[in-house]
Every structure is written in structure tokens, then in C-alpha cells.
KEDREN-560669 format. One record per residue: residue in three letters; x, y, z of N, C-alpha, C, O in turn. Coordinates in steps of 0.2 Angstrom, whole numbers, padded with zeros to 4 digits, always signed. Atoms other than C-alpha are relative to their C-alpha. Layout:
<bators>
ALAXYZXYZXYZXYZ/...
</bators>
This chain:
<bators>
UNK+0006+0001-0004+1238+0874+1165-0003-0006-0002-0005-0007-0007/UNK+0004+0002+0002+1229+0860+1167-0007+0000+0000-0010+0004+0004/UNK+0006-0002+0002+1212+0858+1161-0007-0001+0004-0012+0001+0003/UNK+0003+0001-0006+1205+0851+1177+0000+0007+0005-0002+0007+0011/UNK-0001-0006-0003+1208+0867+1183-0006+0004+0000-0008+0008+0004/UNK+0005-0005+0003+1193+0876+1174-0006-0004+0007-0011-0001+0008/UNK+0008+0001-0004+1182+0865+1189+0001+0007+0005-0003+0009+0008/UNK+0001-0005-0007+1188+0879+1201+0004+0005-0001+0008+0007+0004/UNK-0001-0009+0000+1193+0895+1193-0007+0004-0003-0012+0002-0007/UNK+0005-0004+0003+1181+0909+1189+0002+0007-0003+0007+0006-0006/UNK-0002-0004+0002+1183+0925+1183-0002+0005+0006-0008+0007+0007/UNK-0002-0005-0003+1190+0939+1196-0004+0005+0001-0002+0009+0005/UNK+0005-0006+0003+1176+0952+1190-0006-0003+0005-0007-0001+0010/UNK+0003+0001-0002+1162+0944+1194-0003-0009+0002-0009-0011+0003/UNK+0001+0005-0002+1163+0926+1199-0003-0005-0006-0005-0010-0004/UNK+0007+0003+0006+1152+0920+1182+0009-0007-0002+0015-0006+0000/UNK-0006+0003+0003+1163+0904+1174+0002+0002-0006-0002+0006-0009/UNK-0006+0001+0010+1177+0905+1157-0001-0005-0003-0004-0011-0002/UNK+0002+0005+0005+1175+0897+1143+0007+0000-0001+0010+0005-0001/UNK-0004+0002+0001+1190+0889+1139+0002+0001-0008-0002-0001-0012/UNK-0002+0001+0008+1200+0893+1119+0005-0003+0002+0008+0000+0007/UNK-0007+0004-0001+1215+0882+1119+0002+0003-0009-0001+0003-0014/UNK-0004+0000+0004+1228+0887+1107+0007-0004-0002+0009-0005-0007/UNK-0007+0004+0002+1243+0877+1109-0001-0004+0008-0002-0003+0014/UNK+0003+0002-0009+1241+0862+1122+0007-0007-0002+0007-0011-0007/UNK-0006+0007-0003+1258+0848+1127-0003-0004+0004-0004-0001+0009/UNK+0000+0003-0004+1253+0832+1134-0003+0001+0004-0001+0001+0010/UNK+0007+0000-0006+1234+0837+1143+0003+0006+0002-0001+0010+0003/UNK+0000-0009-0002+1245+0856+1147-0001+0004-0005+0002+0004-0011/UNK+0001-0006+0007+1238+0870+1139+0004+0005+0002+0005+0008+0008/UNK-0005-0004+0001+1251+0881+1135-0001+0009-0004+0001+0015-0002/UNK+0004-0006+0002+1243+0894+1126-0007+0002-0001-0009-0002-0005/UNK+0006+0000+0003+1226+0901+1125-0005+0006+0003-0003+0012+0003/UNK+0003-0006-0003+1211+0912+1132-0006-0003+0003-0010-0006+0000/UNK+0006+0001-0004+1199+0911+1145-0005+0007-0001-0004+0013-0001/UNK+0004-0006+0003+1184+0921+1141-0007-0001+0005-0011-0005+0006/UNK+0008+0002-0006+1169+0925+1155-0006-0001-0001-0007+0003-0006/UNK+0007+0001+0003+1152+0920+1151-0006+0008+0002-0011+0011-0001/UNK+0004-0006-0003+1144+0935+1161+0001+0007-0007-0002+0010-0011/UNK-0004-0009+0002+1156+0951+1157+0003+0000-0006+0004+0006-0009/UNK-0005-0001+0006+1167+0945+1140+0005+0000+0001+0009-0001-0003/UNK-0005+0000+0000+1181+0948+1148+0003-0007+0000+0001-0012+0002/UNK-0003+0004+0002+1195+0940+1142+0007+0000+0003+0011+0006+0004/UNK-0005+0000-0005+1210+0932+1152+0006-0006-0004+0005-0012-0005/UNK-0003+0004+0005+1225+0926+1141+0004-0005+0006+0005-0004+0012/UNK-0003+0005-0001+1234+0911+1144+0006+0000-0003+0006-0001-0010/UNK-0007-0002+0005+1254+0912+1142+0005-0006+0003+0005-0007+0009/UNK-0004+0005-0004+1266+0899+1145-0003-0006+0007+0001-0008+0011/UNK+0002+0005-0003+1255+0887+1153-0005+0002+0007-0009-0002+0011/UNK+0003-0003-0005+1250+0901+1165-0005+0005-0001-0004+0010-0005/UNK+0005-0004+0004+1233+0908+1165-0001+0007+0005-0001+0007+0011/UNK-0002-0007-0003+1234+0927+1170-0006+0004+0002-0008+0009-0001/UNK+0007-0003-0002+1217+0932+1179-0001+0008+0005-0006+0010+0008/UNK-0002-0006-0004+1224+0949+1186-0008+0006-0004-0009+0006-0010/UNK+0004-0003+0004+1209+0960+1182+0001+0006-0004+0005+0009-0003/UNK-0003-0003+0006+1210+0971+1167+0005+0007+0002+0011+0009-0001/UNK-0004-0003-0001+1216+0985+1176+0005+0001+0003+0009+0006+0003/UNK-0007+0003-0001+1230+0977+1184+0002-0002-0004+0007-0004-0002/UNK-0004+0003+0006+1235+0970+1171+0003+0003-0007+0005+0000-0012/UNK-0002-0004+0003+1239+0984+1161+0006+0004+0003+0011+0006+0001/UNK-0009-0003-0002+1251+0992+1175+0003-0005+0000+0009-0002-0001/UNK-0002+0005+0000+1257+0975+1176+0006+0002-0007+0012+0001-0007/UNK-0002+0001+0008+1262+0977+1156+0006+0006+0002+0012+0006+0001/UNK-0005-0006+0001+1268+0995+1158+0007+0001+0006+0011+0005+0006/UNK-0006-0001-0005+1280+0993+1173+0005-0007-0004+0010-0007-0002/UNK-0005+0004+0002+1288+0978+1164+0005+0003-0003+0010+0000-0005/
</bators>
């Protein structure tokens, strides 16, 4: 993901901005991390470069049908 990106994503709940944690970042791509809402708290990981904004509770069947 790059981090120009953060100008024009929000959080899928309620529209408020993420606050960006970068955990692992190649050459300006962040590869691993977590986007976290300023509003709601939720928390939206970041895996392999892709940030997974599916709202919580799809992203739990998401998990369990894998």
C-alpha cells in the first residue's frame, strides 16, 4: 500500500479518517501494519501491502470460510 493512499481512504463504518501504524515498510510500500479509525477504534490490518477495510463483520466470515 502506498501511503498516498491514506489522502483517500476512510474507515467503511463510519466515514471518520485512520490513523496509520506502519509495521514493516519496502521502498515507500507498507507491507505490514494497521489502520485504526479515529471515531470508532476500529482496527483494520494491513497484510502483504494490502489494507483489508472489509467491516468487522465480514471479515470474520471472510476468516472462517477460508
Amino acid at each position: 500500500m502506498k501511503e498516498s493512499l491514506m489522502d483517500v481512504i476512510c474507515c467503511p463504518l463510519d466515514k471518520a479518517d485512520l490513523e496509520l501504524d506502519v509495521d514493516e515498510r519496502d521502498d515507500g510500500e507498507i507491507l505490514e501494519g494497521t489502520l485504526t479509525c479515529t471515531e470508532c477504534g476500529e482496527v483494520y490490518p494491513i497484510e502483504d501491502g494490502i489494507p483489508n477495510l472489509l467491516p468487522p463483520d465480514m471479515r470474520e466470515e471472510e476468516e472462517t470460510a477460508a
